[in-house]
C-alpha positions in Angstrom: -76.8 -11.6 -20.1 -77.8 -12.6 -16.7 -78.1 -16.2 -15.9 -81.1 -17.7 -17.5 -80.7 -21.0 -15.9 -82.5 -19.2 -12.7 -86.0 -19.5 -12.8 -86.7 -16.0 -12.4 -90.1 -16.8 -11.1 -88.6 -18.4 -7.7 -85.7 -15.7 -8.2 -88.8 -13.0 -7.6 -90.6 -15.3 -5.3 -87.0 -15.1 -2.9 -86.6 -11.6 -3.1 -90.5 -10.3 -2.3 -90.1 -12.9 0.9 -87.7 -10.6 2.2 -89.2 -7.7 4.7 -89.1 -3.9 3.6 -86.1 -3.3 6.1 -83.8 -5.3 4.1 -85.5 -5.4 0.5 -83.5 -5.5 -2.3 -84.2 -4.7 -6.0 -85.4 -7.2 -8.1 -82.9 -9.5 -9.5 -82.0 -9.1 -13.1 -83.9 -12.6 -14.6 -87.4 -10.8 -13.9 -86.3 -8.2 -16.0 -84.7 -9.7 -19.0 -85.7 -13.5 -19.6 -88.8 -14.0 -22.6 -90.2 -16.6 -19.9 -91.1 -14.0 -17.5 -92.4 -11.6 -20.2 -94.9 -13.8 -21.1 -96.0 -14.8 -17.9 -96.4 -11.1 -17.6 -98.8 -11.2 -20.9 -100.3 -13.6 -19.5 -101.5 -12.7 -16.1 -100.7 -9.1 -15.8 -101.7 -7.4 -18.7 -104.4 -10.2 -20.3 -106.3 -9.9 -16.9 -105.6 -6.3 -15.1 -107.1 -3.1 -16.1 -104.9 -1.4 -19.0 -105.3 2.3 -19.7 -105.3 3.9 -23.5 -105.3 7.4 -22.5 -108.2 10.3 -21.5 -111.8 10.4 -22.5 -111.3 14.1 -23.7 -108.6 12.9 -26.3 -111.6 10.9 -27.9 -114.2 13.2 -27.1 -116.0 13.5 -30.9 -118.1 10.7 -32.6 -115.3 8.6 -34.2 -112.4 9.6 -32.0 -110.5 6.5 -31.7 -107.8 5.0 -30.0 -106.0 1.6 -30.8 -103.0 -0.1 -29.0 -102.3 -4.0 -29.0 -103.2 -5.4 -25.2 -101.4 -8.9 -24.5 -101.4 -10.1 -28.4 -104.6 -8.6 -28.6 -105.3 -5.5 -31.4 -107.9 -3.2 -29.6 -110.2 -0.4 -30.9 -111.5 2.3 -28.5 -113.9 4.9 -30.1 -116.0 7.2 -29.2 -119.9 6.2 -31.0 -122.3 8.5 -32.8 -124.4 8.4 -29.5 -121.2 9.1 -26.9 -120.3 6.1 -26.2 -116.8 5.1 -25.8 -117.1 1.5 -26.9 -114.1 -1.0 -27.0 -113.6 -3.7 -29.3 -111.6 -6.2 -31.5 -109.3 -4.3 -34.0 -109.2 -7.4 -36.3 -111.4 -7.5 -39.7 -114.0 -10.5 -39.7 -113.4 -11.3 -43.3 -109.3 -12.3 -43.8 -108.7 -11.2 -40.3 -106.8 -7.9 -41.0 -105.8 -4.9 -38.3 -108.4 -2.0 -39.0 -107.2 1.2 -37.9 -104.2 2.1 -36.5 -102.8 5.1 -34.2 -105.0 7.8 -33.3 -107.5 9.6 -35.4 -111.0 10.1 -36.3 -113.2 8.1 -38.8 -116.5 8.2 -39.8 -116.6 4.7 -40.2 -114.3 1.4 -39.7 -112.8 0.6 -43.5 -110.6 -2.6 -43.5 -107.7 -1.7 -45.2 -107.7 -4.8 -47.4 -111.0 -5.3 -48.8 -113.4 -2.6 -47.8 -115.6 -4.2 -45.4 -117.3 -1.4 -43.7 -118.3 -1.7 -39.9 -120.3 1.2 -38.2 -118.9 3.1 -34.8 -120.8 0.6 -32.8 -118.8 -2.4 -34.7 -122.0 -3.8 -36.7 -121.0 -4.2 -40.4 -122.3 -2.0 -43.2 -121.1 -3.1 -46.4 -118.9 -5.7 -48.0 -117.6 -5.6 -51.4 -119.0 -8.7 -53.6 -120.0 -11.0 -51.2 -123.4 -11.1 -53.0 -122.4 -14.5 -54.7 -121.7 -16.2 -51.4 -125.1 -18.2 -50.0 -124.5 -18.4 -46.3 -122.8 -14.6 -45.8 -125.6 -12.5 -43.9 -124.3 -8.8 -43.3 -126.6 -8.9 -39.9 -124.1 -11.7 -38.5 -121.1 -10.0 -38.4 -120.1 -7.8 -35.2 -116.6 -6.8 -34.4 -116.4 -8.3 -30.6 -116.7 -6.4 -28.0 -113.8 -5.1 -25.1 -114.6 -4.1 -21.9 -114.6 -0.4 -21.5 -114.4 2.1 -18.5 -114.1 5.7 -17.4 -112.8 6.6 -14.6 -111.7 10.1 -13.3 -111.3 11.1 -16.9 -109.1 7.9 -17.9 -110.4 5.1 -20.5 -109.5 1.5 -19.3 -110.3 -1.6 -21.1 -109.3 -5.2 -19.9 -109.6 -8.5 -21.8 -110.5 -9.8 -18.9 -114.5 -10.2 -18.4 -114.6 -11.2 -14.1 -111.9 -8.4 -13.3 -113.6 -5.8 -10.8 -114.7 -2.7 -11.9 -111.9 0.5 -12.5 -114.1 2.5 -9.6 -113.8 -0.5 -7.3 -110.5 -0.7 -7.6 -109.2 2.6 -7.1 -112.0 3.8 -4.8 -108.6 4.8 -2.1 -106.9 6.8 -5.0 -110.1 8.8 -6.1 -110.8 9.3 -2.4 -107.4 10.2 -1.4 -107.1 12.8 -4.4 -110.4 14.2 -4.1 -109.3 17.9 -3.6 -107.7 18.0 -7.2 -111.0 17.0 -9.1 -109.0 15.2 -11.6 -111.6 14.8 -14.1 -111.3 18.1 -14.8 -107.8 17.7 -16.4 -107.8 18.7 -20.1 -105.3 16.9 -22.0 -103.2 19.2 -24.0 -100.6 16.6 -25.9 -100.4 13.1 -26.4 -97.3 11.5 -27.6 -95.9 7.6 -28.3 -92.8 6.5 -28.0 -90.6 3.1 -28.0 -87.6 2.7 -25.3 -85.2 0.4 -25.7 -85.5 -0.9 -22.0 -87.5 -3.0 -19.9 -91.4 -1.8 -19.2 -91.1 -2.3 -15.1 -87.4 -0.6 -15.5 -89.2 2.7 -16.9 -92.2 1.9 -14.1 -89.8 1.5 -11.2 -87.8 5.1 -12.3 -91.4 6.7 -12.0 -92.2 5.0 -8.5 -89.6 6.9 -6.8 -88.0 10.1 -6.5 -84.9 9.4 -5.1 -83.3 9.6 -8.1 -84.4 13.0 -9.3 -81.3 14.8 -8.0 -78.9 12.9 -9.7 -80.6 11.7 -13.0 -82.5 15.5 -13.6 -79.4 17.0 -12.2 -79.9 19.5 -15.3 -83.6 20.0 -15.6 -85.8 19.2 -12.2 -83.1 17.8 -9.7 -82.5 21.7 -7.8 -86.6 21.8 -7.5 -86.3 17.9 -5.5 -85.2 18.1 -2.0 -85.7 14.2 -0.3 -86.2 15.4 2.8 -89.7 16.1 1.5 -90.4 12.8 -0.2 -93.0 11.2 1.7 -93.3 6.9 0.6 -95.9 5.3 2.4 -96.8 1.7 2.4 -98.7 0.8 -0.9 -102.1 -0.5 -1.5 -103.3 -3.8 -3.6 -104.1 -2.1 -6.9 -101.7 1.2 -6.9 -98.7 2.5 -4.7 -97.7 6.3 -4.7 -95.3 8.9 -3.1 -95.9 12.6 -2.9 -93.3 15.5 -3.1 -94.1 19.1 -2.2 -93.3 21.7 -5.3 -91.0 24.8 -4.8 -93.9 27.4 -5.3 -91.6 29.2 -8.1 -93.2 27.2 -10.7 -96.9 28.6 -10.1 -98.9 26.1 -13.1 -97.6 23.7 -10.1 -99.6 25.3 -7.4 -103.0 25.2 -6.6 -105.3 28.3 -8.7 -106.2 31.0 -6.4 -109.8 30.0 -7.1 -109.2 26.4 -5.9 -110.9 26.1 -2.2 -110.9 22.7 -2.6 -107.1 22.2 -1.4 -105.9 23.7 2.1 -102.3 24.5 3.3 -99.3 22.3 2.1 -101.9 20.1 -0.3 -101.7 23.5 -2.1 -98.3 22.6 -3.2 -98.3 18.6 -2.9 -97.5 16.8 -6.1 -98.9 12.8 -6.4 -96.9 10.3 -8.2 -99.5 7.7 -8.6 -98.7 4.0 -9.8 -101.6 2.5 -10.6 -101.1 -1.5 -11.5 -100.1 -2.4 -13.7 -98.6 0.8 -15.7 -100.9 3.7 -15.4 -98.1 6.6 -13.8 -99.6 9.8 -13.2 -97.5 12.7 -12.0 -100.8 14.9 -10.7 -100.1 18.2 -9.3 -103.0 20.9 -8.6 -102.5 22.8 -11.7 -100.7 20.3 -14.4 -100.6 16.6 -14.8 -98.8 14.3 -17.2 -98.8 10.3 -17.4 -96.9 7.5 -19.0 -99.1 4.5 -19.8 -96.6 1.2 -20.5 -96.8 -2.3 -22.3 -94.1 -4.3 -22.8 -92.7 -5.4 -26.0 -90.4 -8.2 -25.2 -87.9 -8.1 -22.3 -85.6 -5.2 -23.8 -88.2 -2.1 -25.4 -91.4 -0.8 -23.7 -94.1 0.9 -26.1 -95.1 4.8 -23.9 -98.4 6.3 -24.0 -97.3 9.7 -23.1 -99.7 12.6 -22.4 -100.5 15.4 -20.1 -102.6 18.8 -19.3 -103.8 21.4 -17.5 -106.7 21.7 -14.2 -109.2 23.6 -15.8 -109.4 25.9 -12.6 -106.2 27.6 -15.2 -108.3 27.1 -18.0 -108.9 30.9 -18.3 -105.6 32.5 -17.0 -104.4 34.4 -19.8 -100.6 32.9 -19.1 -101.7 29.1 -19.2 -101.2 28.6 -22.4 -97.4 30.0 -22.3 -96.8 28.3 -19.1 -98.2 24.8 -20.4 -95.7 24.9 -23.3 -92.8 26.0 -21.4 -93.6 23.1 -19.0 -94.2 20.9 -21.9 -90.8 21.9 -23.1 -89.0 21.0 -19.6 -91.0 17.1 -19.4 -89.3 16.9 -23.1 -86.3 17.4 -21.5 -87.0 14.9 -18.9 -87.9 12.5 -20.8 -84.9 12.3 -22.5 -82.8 12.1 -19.0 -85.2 9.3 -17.9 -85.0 7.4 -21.5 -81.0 7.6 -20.6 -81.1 6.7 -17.2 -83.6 3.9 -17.4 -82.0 2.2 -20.4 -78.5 2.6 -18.8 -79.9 0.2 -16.5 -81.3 -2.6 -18.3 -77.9 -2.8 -20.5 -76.5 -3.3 -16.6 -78.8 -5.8 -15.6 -78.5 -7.5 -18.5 -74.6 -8.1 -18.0 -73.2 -11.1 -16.1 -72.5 -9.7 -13.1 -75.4 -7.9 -12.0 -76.5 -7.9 -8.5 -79.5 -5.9 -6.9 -78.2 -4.4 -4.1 -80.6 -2.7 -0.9 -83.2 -0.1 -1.6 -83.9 3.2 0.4 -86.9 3.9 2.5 -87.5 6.7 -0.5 -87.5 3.1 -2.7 -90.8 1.8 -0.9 -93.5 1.9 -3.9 -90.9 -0.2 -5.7 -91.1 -2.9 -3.0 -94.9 -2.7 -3.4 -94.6 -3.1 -6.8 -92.4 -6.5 -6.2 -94.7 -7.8 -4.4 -98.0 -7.6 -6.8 -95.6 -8.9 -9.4 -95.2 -11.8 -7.5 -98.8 -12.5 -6.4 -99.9 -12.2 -10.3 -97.1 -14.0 -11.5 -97.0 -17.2 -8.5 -100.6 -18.1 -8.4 -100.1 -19.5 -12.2 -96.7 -21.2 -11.9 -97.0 -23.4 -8.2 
């Protein structure tokens, strides 16, 4: 294992000093010590914005969601008046997890004795509680999580001061205007465990510089890095765009698709959007990973993606989705090789990160709002 008797927070806090010129990756204590993971908990993912998927994936009273946020169970569901509410995924009575997974319900049934909440989290019924003087149905109300759309993504934070999603990513929407994303319909959603670190898996996404080498069999011929464009990043998302070899069409903006103009026709986004919302958008597909650490060495992967609706009524779409869905499969399972190859090398002794590339820029951004979550706790 690297050495744990660097405090990985000043380990961090030495490498983000250094300019972009002569970055280096982060060093290996940031990824595998329990004592930055929970600092992570604690000030990342306890106080950012966290996304549980797309508001059409719970588009029917008593669609829900759940997922466990920094310790935290967490219900999202969509109410009998179209709400999509969040709130606690703990029972009121002996303090049990409610629902788990995806699915829908007509009501919340604790799986250990009964009690009944309605969509909106008030309680129905509980089982013979008749006897007990001071229980009052009326006083029990699952709390409440904050809750946002945005663009078609559900957000919720356990954080109550943290700005709104739409303030915060006011650049991104403006910046992808032309692609509409709202009007993405999500056509699988998938979870999966990795046995590697969450900002391993976040860092492959951020660039593209290793798509020729690690996708060597799938997408690496399509990736040429002379067309990798890596500008500096923002303060609540960084990204990098790559333009698509026009050969895969569901890539390419529809012909009925005005919105888009010359070489945007064909320019794929890779948004990373703090702290683990990763959107690959292009003008006719998207697909996403959406990442919470579990411990230093495994990362738990909301994994989902669709069509723009401007293909909705192509009689090919629905061919060309599943043979695309068929190729991010195969992907996936490069990536999950690549990206767990390297936490079992920077877990070893003699790991040391060496220089990045310019294409390596939205991992430098990424550095650095690590290090501005993770110092203003520990000074």
């Amino acid at each position: 294992m690297a050495n744990k008797s660097i405090n990985p927070v000043d380990a961090l806090r030495a490498n983000a000093a250094q300019p972009f010129e002569s970055a280096r990756a982060m060093p290996p204590e940031v990824y595998t010590t329990q004592e930055f993971a929970d600092l992570e908990l604690e000030n990342i993912f306890a106080k950012d914005w966290f996304c549980v998927g797309r508001a059409d994936g719970l588009a029917n009273a008593g669609d829900y969601t759940t997922c466990e946020l920094a310790g935290q169970p967490v219900l999202v569901m969509r109410d009998g008046q179209g709400t999509l509410r969040g709130l606690s995924n703990v029972c009121l009575h002996r303090m049990s997890t409610l629902l788990h997974g995806r699915g829908n319900a007509r009501s919340i049934v604790c799986p250990y004795h009964a009690w009944t909440y309605n969509l909106d989290g008030s309680l129905r019924g509980a089982p013979a509680m008749s006897l007990n003087e001071g229980f009052c149905k009326d006083q029990y109300k699952l709390p409440k999580v904050r809750c946002e759309e945005w663009l078609g993504w559900v957000f919720i934070t356990l954080n109550e001061d943290v700005p709104a999603v739409a303030e915060q990513l006011g650049e991104v929407e403006e910046m992808i205007a032309g692609y509409d994303m709202t009007n993405y319909t999500e056509v699988f959603y998938e979870e999966h465990v990795w046995d590697t670190n969450w900002k391993v898996l976040a860092e492959n996404f951020m660039e593209s510089y290793h798509l020729p080498v690690c996708h060597a069999g799938t997408i690496g011929g399509l990736s040429k890095l002379e067309d990798m464009v890596c500008p500096p990043g923002l303060a609540a998302f960084n990204y990098h765009t790559i333009l698509k070899d026009e050969t895969l069409r569901i890539a390419m903006a529809h012909d009925t698709n005005t919105r888009l103009k010359g070489d945007e026709r064909r320019t794929t986004f890779l948004l990373a959007i703090y702290p683990s919302l990763l959107i690959t958008l292009t003008p006719g597909y998207f697909w996403y990973l959406s990442l919470h650490p579990k411990g230093p060495g495994q990362v738990h992967i909301r994994f989902g993606g669709g069509m723009s609706d401007d293909y909705s009524e192509d009689a090919d779409a629905s061919q060309n989705f599943t043979d695309l869905k068929a190729l991010l499969d195969d992907v996936n399972i490069e990536d999950r090789g690549c990206t767990e190859k390297v936490f079992n090398g920077l877990s070893s002794g003699l790991a040391k990160p060496g220089h990045l590339s310019h294409l390596e820029r939205p991992n430098y951004d990424f550095a650095q709002y690590l290090m501005a979550k993770v110092d203003q706790h520990t000074r």
